[in-house]
VOBA-1610 file (N, C-alpha, C; in pm, whole numbers, padded with zeros to 5 digits, always signed):
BEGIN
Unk+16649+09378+07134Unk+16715+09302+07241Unk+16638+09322+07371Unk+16629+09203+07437Unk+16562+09308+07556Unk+16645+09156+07704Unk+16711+09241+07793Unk+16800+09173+07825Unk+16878+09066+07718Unk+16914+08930+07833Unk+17039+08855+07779Unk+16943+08831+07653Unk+16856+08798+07630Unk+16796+08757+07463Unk+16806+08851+07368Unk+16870+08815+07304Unk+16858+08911+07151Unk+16712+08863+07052Unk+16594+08937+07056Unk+16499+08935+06978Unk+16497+09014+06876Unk+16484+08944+06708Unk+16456+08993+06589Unk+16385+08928+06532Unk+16242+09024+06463Unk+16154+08958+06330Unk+16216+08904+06241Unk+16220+08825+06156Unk+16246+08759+06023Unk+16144+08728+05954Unk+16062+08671+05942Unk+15927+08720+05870Unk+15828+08739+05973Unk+15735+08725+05871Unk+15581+08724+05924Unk+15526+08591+06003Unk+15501+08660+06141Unk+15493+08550+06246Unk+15677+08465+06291Unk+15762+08538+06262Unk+15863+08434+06276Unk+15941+08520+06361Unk+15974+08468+06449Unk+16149+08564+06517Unk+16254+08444+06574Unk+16379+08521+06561Unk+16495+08443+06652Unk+16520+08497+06745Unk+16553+08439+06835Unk+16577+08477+06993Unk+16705+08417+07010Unk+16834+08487+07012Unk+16934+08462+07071Unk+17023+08467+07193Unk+17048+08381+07209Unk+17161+08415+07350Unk+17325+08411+07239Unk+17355+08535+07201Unk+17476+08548+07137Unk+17597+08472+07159Unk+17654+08386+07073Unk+17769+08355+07091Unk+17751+08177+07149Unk+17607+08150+07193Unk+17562+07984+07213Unk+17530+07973+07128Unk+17373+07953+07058Unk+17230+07927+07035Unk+17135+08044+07028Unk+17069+07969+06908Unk+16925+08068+06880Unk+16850+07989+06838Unk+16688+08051+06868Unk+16594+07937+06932Unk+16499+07989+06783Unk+16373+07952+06756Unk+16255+08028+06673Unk+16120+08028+06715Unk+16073+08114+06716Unk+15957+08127+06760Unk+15903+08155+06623Unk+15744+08010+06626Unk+15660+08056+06491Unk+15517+08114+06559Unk+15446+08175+06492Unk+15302+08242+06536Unk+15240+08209+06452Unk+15108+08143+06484Unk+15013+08139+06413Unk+14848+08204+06442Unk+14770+08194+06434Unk+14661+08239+06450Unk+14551+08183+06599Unk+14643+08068+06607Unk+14581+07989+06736Unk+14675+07984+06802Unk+14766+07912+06786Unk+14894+07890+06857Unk+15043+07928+06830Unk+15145+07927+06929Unk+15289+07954+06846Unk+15339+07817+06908Unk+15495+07806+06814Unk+15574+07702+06839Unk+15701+07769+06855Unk+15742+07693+06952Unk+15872+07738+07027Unk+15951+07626+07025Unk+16058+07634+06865Unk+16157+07535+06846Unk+16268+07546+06913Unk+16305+07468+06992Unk+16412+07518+07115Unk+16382+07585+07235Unk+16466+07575+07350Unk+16463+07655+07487Unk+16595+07682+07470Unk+16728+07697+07436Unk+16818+07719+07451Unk+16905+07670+07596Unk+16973+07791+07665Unk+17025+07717+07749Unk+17039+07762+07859Unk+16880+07794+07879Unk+16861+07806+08053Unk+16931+07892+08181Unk+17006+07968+08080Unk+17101+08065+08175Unk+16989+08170+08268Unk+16868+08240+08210Unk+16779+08274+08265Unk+16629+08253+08205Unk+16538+08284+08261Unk+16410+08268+08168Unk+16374+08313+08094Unk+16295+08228+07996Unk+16268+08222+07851Unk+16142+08300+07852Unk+16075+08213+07895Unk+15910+08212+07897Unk+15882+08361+07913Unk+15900+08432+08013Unk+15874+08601+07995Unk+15878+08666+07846Unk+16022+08629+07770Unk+16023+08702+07673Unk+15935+08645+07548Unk+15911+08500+07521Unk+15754+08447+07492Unk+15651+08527+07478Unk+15624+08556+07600Unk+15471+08615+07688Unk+15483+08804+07590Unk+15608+08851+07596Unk+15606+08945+07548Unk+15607+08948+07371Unk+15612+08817+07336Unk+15609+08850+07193Unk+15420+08780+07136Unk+15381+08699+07251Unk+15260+08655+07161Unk+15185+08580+07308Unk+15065+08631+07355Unk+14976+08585+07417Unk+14911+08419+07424Unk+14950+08426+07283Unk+14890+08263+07242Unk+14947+08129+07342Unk+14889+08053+07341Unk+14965+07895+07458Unk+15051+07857+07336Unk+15203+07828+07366Unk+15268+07801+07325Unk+15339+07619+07339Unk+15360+07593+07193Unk+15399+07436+07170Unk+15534+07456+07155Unk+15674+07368+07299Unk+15783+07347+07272Unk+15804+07242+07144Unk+15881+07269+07083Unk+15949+07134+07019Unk+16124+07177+07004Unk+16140+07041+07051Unk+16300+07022+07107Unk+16367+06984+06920Unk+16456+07043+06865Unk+16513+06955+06724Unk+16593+06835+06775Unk+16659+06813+06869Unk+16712+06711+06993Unk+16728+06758+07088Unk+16816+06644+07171Unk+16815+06636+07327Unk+16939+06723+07358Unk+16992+06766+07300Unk+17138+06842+07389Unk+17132+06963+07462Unk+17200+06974+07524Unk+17121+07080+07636Unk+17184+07222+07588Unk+17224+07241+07480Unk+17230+07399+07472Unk+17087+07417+07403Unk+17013+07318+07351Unk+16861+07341+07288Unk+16744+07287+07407Unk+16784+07257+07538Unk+16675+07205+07590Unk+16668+07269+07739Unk+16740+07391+07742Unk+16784+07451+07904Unk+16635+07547+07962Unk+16574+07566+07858Unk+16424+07626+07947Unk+16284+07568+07898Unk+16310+07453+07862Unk+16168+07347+07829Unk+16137+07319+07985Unk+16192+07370+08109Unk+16092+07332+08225Unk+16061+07425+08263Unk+16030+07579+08169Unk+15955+07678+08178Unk+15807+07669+08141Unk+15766+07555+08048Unk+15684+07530+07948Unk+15586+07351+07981Unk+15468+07389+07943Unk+15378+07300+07995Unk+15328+07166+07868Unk+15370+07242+07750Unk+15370+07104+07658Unk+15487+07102+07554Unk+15571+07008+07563Unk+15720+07013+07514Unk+15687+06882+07422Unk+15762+06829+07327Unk+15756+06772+07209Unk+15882+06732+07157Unk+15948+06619+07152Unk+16082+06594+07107Unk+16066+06436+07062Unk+16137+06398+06919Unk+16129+06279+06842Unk+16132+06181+06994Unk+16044+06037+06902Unk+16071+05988+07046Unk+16178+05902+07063Unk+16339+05907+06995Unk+16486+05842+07025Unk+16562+05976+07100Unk+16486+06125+07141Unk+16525+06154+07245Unk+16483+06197+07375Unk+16393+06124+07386Unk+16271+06121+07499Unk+16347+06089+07601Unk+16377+06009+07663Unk+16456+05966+07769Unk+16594+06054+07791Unk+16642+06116+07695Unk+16749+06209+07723Unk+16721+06281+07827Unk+16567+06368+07807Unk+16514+06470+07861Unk+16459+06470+08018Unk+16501+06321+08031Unk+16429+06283+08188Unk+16521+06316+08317Unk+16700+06329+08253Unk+16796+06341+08311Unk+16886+06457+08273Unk+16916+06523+08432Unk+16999+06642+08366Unk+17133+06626+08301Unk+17192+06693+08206Unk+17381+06683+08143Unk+17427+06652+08263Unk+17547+06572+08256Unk+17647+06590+08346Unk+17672+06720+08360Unk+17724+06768+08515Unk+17770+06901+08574Unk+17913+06929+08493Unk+17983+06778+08476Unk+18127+06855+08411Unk+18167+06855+08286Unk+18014+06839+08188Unk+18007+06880+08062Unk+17998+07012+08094Unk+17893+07062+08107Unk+17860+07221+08134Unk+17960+07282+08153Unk+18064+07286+08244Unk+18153+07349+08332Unk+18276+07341+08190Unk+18260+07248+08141Unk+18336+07185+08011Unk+18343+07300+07922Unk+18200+07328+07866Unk+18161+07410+07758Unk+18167+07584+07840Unk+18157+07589+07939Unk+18166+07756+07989Unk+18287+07767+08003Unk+18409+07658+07992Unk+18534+07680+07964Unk+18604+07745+07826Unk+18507+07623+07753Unk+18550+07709+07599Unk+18452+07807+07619Unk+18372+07887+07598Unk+18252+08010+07608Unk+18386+08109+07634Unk+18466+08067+07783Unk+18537+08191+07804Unk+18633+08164+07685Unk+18735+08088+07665Unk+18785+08122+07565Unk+18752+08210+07440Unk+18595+08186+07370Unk+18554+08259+07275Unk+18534+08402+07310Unk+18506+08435+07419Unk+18497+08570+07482Unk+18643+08636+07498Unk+18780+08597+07487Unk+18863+08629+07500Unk+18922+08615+07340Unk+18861+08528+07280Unk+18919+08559+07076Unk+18877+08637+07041Unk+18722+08707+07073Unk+18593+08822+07055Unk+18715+08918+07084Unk+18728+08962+07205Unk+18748+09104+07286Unk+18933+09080+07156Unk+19004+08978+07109Unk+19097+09028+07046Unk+19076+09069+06897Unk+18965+09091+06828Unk+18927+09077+06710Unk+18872+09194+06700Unk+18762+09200+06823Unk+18632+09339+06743Unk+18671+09445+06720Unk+18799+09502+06790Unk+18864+09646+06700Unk+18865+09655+06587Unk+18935+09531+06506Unk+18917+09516+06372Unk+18806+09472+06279Unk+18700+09411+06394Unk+18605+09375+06294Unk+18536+09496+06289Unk+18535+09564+06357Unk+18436+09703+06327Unk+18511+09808+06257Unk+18644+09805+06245Unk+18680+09886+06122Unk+18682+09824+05983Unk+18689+09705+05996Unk+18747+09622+05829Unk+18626+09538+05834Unk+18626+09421+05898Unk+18501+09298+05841Unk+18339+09312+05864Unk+18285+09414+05981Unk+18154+09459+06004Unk+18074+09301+05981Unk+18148+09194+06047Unk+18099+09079+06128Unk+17997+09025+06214Unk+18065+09125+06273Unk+17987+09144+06376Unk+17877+09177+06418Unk+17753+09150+06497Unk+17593+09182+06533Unk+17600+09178+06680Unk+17446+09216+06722Unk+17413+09217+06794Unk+17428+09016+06840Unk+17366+08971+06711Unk+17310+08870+06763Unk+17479+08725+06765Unk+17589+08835+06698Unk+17735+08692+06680Unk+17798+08759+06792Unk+17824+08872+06863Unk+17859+08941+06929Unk+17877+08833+07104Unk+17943+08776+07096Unk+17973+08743+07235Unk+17967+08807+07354Unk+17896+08809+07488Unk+17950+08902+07539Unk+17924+08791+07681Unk+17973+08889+07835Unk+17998+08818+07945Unk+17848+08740+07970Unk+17805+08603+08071Unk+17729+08578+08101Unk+17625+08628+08193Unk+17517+08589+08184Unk+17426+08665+08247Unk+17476+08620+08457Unk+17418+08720+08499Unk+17543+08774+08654Unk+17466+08642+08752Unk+17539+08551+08824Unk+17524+08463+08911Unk+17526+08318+08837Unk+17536+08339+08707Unk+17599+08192+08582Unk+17713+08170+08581Unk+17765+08016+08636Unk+17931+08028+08629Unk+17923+07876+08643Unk+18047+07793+08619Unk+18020+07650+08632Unk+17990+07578+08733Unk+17992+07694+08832Unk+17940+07576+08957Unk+17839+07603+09008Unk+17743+07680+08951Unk+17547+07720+09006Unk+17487+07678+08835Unk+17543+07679+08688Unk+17465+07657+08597Unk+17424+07534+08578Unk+17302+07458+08610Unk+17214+07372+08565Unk+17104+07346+08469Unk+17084+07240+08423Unk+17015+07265+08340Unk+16881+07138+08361Unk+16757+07223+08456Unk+16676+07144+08468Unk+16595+07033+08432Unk+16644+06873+08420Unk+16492+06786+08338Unk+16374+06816+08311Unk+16313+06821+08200Unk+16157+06810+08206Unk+16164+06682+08089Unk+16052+06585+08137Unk+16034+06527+08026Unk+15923+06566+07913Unk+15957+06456+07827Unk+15861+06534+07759Unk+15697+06481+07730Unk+15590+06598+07691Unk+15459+06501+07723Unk+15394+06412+07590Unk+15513+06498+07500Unk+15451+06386+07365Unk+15608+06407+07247Unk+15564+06352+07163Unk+15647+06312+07059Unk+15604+06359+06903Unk+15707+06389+06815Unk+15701+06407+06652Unk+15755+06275+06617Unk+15677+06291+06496Unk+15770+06168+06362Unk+15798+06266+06280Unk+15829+06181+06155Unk+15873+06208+06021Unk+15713+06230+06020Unk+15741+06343+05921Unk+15581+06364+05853Unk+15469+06414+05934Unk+15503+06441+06011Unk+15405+06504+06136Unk+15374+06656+06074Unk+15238+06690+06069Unk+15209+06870+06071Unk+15149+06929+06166Unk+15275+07007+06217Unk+15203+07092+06352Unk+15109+07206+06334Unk+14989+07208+06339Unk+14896+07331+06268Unk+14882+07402+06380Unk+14927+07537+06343Unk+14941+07649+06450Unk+14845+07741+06414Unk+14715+07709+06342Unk+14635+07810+06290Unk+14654+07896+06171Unk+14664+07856+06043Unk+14632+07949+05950Unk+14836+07943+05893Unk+14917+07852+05921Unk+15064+07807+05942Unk+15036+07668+05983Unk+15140+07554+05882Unk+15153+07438+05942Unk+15306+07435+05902Unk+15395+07343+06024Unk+15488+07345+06026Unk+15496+07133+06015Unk+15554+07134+05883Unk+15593+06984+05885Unk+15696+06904+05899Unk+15720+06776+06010Unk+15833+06742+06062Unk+15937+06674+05928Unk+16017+06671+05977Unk+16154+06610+05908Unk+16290+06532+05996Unk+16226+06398+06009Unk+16347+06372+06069Unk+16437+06353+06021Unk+16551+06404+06041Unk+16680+06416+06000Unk+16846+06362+06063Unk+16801+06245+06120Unk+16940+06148+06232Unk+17090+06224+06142Unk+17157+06168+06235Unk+17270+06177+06195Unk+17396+06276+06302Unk+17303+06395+06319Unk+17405+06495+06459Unk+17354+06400+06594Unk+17260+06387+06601Unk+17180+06282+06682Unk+17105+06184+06595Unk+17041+06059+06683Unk+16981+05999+06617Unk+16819+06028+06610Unk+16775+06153+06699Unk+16655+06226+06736Unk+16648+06373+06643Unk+16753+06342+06613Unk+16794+06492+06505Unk+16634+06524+06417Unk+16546+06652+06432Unk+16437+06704+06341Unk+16449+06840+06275Unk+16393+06868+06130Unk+16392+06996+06101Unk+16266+06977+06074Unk+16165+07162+06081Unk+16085+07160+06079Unk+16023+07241+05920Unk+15994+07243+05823Unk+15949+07356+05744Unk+15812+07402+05754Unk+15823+07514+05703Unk+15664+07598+05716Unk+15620+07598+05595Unk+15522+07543+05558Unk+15469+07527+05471Unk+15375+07668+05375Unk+15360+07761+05518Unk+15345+07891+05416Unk+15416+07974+05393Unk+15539+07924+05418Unk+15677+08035+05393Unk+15753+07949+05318Unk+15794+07850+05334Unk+15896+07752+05273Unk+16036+07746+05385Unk+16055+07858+05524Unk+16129+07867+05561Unk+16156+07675+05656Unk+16304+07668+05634Unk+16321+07546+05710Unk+16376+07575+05800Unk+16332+07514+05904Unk+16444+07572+06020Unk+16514+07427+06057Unk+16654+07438+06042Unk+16749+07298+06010Unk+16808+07258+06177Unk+16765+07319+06257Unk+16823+07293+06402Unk+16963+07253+06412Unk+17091+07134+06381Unk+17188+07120+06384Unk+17214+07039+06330Unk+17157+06998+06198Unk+17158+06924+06087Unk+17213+07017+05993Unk+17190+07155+05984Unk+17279+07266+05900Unk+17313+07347+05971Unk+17458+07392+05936Unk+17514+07478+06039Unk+17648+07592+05911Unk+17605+07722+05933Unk+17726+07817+05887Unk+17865+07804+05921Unk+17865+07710+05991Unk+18017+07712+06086Unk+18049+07575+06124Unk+18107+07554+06215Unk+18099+07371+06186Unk+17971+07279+06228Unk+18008+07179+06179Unk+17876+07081+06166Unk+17910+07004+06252Unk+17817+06915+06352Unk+17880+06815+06417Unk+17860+06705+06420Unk+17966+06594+06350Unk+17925+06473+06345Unk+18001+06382+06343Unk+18067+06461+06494Unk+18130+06393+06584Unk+18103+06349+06687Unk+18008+06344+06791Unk+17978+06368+06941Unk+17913+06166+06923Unk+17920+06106+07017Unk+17948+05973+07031Unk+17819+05937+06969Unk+17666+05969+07003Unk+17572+05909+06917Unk+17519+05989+06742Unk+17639+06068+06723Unk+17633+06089+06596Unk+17670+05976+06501Unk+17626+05983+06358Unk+17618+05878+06254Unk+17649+05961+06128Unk+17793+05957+06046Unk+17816+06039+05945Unk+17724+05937+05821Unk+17661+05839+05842Unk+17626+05820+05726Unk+17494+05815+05722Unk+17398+05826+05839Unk+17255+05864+05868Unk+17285+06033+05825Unk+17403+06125+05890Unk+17413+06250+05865Unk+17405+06265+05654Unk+17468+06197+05585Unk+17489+06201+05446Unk+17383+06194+05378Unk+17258+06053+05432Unk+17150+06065+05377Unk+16995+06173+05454Unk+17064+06219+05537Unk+17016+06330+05571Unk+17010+06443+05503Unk+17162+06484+05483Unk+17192+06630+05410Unk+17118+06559+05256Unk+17135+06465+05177Unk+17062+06466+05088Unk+16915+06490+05057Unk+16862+06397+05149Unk+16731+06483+05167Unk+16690+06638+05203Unk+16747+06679+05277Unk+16709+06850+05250Unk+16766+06909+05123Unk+16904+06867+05051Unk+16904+06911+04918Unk+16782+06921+04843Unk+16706+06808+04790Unk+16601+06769+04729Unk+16496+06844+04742Unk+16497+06918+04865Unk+16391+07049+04905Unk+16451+07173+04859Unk+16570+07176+04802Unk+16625+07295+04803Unk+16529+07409+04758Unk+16469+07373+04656Unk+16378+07446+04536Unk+16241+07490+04625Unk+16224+07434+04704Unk+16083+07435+04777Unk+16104+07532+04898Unk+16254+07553+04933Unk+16279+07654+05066Unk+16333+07809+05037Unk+16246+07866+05102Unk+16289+08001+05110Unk+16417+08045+05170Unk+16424+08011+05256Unk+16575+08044+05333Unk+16570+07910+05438Unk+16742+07921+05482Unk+16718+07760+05600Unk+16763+07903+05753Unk+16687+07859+05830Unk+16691+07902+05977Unk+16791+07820+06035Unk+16931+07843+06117Unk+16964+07729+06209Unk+16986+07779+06371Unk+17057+07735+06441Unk+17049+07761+06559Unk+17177+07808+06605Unk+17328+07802+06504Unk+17460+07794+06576Unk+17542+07909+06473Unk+17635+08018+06567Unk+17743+08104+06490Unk+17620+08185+06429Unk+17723+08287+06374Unk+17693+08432+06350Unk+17563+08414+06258Unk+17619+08324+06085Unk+17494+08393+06026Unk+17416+08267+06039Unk+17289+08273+06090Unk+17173+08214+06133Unk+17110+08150+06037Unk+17045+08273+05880Unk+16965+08269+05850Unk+17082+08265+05698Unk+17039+08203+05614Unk+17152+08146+05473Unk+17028+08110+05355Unk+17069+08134+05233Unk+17017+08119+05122Unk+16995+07935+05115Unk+16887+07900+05056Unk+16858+07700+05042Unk+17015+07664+04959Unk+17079+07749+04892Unk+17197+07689+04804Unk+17287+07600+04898Unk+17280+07630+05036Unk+17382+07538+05137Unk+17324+07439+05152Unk+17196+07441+05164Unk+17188+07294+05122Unk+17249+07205+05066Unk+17247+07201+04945Unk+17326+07135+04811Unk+17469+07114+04863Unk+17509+07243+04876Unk+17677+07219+04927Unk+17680+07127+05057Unk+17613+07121+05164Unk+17643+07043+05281Unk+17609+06955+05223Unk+17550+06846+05126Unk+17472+06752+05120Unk+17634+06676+05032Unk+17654+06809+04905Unk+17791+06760+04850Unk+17933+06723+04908Unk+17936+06820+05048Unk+18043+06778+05153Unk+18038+06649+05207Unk+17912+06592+05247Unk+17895+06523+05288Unk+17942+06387+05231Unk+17904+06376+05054Unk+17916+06252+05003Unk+18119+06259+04971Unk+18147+06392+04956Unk+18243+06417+04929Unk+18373+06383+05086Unk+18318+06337+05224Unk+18406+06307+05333Unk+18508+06174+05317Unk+18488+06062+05241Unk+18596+05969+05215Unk+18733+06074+05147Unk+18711+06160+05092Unk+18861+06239+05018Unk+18880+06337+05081Unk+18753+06385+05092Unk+18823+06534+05164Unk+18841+06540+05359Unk+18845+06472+05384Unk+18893+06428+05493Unk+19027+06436+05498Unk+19081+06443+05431Unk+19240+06405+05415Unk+19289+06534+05471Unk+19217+06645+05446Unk+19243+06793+05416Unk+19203+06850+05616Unk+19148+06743+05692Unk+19124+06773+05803Unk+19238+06845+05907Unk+19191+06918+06008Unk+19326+06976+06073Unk+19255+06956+06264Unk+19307+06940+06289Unk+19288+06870+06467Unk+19238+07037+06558Unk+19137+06984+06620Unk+19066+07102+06676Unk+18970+07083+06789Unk+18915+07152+06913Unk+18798+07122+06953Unk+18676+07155+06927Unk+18608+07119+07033Unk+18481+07134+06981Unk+18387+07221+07089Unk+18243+07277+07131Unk+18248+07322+07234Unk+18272+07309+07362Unk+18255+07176+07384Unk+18370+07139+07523Unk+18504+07092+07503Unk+18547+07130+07415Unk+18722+07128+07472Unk+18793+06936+07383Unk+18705+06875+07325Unk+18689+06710+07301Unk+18738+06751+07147Unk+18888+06661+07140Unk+18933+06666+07048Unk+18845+06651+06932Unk+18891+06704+06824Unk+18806+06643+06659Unk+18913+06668+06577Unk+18858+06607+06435Unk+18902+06655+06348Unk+18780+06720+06223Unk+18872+06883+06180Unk+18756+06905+06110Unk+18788+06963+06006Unk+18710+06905+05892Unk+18729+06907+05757Unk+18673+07047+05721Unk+18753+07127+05662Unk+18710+07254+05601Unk+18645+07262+05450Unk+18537+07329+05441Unk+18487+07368+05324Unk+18425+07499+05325Unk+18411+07559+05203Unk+18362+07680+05175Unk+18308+07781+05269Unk+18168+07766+05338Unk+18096+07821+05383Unk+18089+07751+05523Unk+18122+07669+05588Unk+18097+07557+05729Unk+18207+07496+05702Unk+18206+07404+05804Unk+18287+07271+05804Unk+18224+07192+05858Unk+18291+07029+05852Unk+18226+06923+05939Unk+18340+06868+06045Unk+18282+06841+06156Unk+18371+06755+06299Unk+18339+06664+06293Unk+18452+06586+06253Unk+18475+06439+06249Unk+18549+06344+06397Unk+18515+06251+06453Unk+18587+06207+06584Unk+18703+06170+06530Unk+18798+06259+06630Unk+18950+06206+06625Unk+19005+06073+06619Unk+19126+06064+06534Unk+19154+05883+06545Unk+19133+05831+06638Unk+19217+05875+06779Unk+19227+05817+06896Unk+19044+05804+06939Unk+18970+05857+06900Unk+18837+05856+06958Unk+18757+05778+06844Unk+18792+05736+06788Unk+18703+05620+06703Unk+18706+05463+06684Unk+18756+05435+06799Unk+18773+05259+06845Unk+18806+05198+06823Unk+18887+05245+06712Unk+19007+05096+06616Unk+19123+05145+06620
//
């Protein structure tokens, strides 16, 4: 850990960098260059703790435009995001989204502080890196911003980012967004699924989400299942999950005309009604009746 970032190896050349209880970002290393999937969310600077893990000039790539993944890309001099969320990146979030989501944040910091007695005697849940704790000191909803940078180039589908002696190949994946990318490493097999897979809920609810770009999405990373070592994501406690969730999110997915039924009314990180269908290992957020236009 070294301040608010929680830094841990996971393989060779690979680490996650968390801000506990938001987002976690990945840093890949290669022999020439590293790639820095995500900036997270800008509460303080990134780039230092970068500098301390690898000398090399470092390549942002954004998996989309939402700003808990895009809050310190104006630390960084070459940033990279599909190009349906290029223009996101030119303009900052609204102020009373933010203020929105550090509303729920405190809430989760107040379910944390009623739980961890017990999770540290009975469920051992808990980490460094799921571990909620207060924000970093002078962050509060009315100074946290989250600076524009645009961006200076763009991924497709099928793109290989060669970082020296490591190539990381794109995957676009629409559906949480319509800019939605995962990236795999081709000398690990690791995928890193950005918010196309998630341990905890999925979201594909938020207004330019698409549950049925999301369906033939999750199918396609099934189809890799065999080819991935583990999937990397960015959201909730466990990060890092066996390729078998694959399969299962891909089966939830085709499986939402029935099991929908089974949905129970909830928010989401800003506070915006949903409904969300429970399964095994995650769930999915579906937009509430009243929020789906008929």
């Amino acid at each position: 850990m070294s301040g608010w970032h929680r830094i841990a190896p996971v393989a060779n050349g690979v680490w996650s960098i968390t801000e506990a209880g938001h987002v976690t970002v990945w840093l890949i290393v290669g022999s020439d260059r590293a790639l820095l999937l995500d900036t997270g969310m800008g509460f303080v600077p990134l780039r230092p703790v970068i500098e301390e893990i690898t000398p090399l000039p470092v390549t942002v790539v954004n998996t989309h435009h939402h700003f808990d993944h895009v809050g310190g890309n104006h630390e960084f001099d070459d940033v990279l995001i599909h190009l349906a969320g290029a223009d996101h990146l030119t303009a900052p979030p609204p102020a009373a989204e933010l203020r929105d989501y550090l509303d729920q944040y405190d809430r989760q910091l107040q379910a944390a502080a009623s739980v961890r007695e017990i999770d540290r005697e009975f469920l051992h849940l808990f980490d460094a890196d799921s571990d909620p704790g207060p924000l970093p000191s002078g962050v509060d909803g009315d100074t946290w911003r989250i600076r524009p940078r645009a961006a200076n180039g763009s991924v497709t589908d099928g793109d290989e980012l060669d970082l020296g002696g490591r190539a990381l190949r794109v995957l676009h994946t629409p559906g949480h967004t319509p800019d939605g990318i995962c990236l795999i490493d081709t000398k690990t097999g690791i995928l890193f699924a950005g918010d196309t897979v998630s341990s905890g809920p999925i979201y594909a609810h938020e207004p330019d989400s698409d549950v049925d770009a999301f369906t033939a999405s999750a199918a396609r990373l099934a189809e890799l299942k065999n080819d991935v070592s583990l999937v990397a994501m960015c959201h909730f406690g466990r990060v890092i999950v066996a390729p078998h969730l694959l399969q299962a999110v891909s089966d939830a997915f085709e499986s939402l005309p029935e099991s929908r039924t089974r949905a129970r009314r909830t928010v989401d990180a800003v506070g915006a009604g949903v409904d969300e269908v429970p399964f095994d290992r995650f769930s999915i957020l579906l937009p509430a009746p009243e929020h789906l236009g008929h």
